[in-house]
MARVEX-752562 format. One line per 5 residues: their letters; for each residue x, y negated, z negated of C-alpha. Coordinates in Angstrom, 1 decimal. Layout:
a = X,Y,Z | ...
***
This chain:
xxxxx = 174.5,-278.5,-114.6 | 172.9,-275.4,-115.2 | 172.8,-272.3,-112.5 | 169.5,-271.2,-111.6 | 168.7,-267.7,-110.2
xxxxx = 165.2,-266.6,-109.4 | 165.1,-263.0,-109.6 | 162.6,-261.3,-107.9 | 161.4,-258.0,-107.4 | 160.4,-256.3,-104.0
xxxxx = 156.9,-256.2,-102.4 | 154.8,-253.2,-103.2 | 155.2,-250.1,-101.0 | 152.8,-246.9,-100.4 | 155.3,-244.8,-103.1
xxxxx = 155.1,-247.5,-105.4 | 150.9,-247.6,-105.5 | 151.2,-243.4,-105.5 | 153.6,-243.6,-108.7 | 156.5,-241.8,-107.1
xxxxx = 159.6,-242.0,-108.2 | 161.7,-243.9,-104.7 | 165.2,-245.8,-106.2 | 167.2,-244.7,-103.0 | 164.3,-243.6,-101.1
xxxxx = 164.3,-246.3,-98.5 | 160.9,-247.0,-97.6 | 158.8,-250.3,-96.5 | 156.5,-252.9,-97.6 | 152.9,-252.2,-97.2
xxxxx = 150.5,-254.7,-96.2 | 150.0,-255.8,-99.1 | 153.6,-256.2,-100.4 | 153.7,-258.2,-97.5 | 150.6,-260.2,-98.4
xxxxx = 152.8,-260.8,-101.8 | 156.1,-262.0,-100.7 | 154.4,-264.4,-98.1 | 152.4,-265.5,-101.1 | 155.7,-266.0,-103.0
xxxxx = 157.0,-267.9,-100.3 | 154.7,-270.1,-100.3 | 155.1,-271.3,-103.9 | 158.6,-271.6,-103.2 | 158.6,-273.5,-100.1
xxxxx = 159.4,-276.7,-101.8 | 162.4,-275.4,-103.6 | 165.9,-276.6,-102.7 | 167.6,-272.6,-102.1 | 171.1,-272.5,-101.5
xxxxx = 171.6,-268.9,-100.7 | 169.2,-265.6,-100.6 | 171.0,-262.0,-102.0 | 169.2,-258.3,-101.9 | 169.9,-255.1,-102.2
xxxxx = 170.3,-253.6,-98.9 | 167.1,-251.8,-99.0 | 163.9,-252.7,-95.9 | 161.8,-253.6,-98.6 | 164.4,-255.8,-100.4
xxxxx = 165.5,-257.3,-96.9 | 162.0,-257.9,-95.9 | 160.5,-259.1,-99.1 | 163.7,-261.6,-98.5 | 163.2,-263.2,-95.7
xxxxx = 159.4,-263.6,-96.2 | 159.9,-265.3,-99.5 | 162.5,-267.5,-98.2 | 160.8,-268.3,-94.3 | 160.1,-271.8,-95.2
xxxxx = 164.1,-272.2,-95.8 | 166.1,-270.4,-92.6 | 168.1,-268.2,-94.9 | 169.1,-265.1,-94.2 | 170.0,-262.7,-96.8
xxxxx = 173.0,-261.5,-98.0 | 173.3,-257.9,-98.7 | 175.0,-256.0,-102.0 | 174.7,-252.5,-102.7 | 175.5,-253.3,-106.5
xxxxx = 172.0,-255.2,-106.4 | 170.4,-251.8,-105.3 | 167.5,-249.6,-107.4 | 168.2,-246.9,-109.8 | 169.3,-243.3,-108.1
xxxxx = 166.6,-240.8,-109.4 | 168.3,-237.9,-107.5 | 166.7,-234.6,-107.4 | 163.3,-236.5,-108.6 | 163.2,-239.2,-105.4
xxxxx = 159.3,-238.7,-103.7 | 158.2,-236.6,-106.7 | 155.4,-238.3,-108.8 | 156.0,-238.3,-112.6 | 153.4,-235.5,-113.1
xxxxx = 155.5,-232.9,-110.6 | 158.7,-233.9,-112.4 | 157.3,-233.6,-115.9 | 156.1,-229.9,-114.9 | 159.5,-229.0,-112.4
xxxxx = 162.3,-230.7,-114.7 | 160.9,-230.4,-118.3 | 164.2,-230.7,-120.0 | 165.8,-233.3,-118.1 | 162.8,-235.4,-117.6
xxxxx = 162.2,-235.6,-121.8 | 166.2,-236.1,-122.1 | 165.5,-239.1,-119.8 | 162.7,-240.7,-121.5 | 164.4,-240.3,-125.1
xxxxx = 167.1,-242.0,-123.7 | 167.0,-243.3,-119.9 | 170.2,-245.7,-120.4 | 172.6,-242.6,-120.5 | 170.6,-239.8,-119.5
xxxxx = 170.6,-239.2,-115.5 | 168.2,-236.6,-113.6 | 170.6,-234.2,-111.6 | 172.2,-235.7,-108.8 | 170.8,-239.7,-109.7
xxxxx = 172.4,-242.3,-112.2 | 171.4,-243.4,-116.1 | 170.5,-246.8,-116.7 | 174.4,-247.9,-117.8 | 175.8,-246.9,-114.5
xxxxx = 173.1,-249.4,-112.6 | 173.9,-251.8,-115.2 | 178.0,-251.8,-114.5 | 177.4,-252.3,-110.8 | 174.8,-255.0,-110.7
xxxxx = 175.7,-257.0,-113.3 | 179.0,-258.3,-111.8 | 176.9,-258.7,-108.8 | 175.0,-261.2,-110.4 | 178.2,-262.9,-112.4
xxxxx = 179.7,-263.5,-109.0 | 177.0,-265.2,-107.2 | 176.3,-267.8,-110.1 | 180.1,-268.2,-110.4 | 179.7,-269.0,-106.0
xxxxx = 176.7,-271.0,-106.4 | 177.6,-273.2,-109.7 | 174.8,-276.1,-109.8 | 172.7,-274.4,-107.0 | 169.2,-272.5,-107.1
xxxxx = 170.2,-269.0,-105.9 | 167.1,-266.3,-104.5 | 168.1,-262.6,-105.8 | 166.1,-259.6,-104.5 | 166.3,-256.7,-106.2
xxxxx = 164.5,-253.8,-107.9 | 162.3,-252.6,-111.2 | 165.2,-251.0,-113.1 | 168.2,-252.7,-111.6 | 166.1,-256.1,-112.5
xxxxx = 165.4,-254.9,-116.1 | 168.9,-253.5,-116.9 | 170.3,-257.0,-115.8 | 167.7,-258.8,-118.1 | 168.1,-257.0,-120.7
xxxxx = 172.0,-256.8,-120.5 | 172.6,-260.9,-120.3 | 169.4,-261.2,-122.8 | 171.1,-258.8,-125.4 | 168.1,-256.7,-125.6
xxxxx = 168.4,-253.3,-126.3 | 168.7,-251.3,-122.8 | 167.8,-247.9,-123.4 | 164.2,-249.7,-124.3 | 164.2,-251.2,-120.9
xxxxx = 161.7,-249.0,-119.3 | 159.1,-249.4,-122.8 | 159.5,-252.8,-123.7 | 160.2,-254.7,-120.2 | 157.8,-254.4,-116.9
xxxxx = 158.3,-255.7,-113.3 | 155.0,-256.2,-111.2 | 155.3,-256.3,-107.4 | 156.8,-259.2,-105.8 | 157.0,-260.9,-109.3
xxxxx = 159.3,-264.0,-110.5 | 161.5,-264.5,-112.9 | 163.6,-267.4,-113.3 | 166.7,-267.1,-115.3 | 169.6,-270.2,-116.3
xxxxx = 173.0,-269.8,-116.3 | 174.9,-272.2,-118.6 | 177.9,-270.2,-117.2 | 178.4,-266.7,-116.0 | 177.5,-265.3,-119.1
xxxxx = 175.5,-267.4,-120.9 | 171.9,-267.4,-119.6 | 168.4,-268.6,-120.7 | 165.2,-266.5,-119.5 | 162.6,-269.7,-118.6
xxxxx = 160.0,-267.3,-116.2 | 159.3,-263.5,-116.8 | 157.3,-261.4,-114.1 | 155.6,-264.1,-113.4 | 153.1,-263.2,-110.4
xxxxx = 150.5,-266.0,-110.0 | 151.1,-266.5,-106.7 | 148.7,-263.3,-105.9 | 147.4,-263.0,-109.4 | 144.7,-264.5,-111.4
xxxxx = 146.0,-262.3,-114.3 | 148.8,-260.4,-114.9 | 148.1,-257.0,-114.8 | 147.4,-254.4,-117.6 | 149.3,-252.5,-119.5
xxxxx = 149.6,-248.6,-118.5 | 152.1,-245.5,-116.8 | 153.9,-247.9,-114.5 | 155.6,-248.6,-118.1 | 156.5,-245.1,-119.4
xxxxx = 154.4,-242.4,-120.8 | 154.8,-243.6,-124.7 | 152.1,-246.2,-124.1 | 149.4,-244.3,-123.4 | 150.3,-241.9,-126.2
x = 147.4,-240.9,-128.5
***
């Protein structure tokens, strides 16, 4: 009988509607990344849970409990499930790195999986402390549905890793709305089967379009 693990991403925040860069920045929902995980909750009221895990973040811990009201769980906490250090760029918008950090913030986008800003961590280091996370929770809850909170990169690094997609493409080729869904099989701990992907139709007539909360390349003339 096959694990499942719903992986979802945190409500929206102010930083995250301004475009700033806020891995260890710890801030809150906003209303409406509260309006999202209720939503989310909702859909998934009906769901036999067995456990809840998030990064020990507010808005991981809140988006959390919202989504998982309907079942009297509280989460479990795991700093390996945690966002993506950005160091000396945490609270700076792209633009005002682009112009303070030149060098390092073109190293980055050639090659964000092993390139780090000063002081943060590259993609591979976010990779090798989540993704035992997540081996050990379907190894604890074999046959159960299991609730994962987490973050845009820490999410997309994990994807990518048990997909066997390329990871330094993670921030081009894979996106993570607000409060979205993604529902992911484990035959075992290491074999896994993507069945949902950012799936946000809970809030969302459409998913939304295409632009900088990617990476820069896609709106390249």
């Amino acid at each position: 009988m096959a694990t499942r693990v719903l992986f979802i991403r945190h409500g929206a925040t102010v930083l995250s509607a301004e475009d700033r860069f806020a891995g260890a920045t710890d801030v809150e929902l906003s209303d409406e990344g509260r309006r999202q995980a209720r939503a989310l909750g909702e859909r998934l009221a009906s769901e036999v849970i067995g456990a809840v895990y998030a990064s020990p973040m507010h808005r991981t811990i809140e988006t959390a409990r919202l989504v998982t009201a309907a079942h009297g769980l509280e989460p479990s906490t795991d700093p390996g499930l945690r966002e993506i250090d950005h160091g000396r760029w945490e609270g700076l918008t792209r633009k005002e790195v682009e112009e303070r950090f030149a060098d390092e913030y073109a190293a980055w986008e050639i090659d964000p999986f092993l390139s780090a800003p000063q002081g943060g961590e590259a993609g591979v280091a976010v990779m090798a402390r989540a993704l035992p996370v997540v081996r050990a929770i379907v190894e604890r809850h074999a046959g159960s549905t299991v609730v994962v909170v987490s973050h845009k990169a820490t999410i997309r690094l994990v994807l990518a890793t048990l997909l066997g997609i390329d990871a330094r493409g993670y921030r081009d080729r894979l996106d993570q709305a607000p409060a979205c869904l993604n529902v992911v099989d484990f035959k075992d701990p290491v074999r896994a089967r993507l069945m949902l992907y950012n799936d946000t139709s809970h809030y969302a007539e459409q998913p939304r379009p295409a632009g900088p909360h990617l990476s820069p390349w896609w709106d390249a003339v």
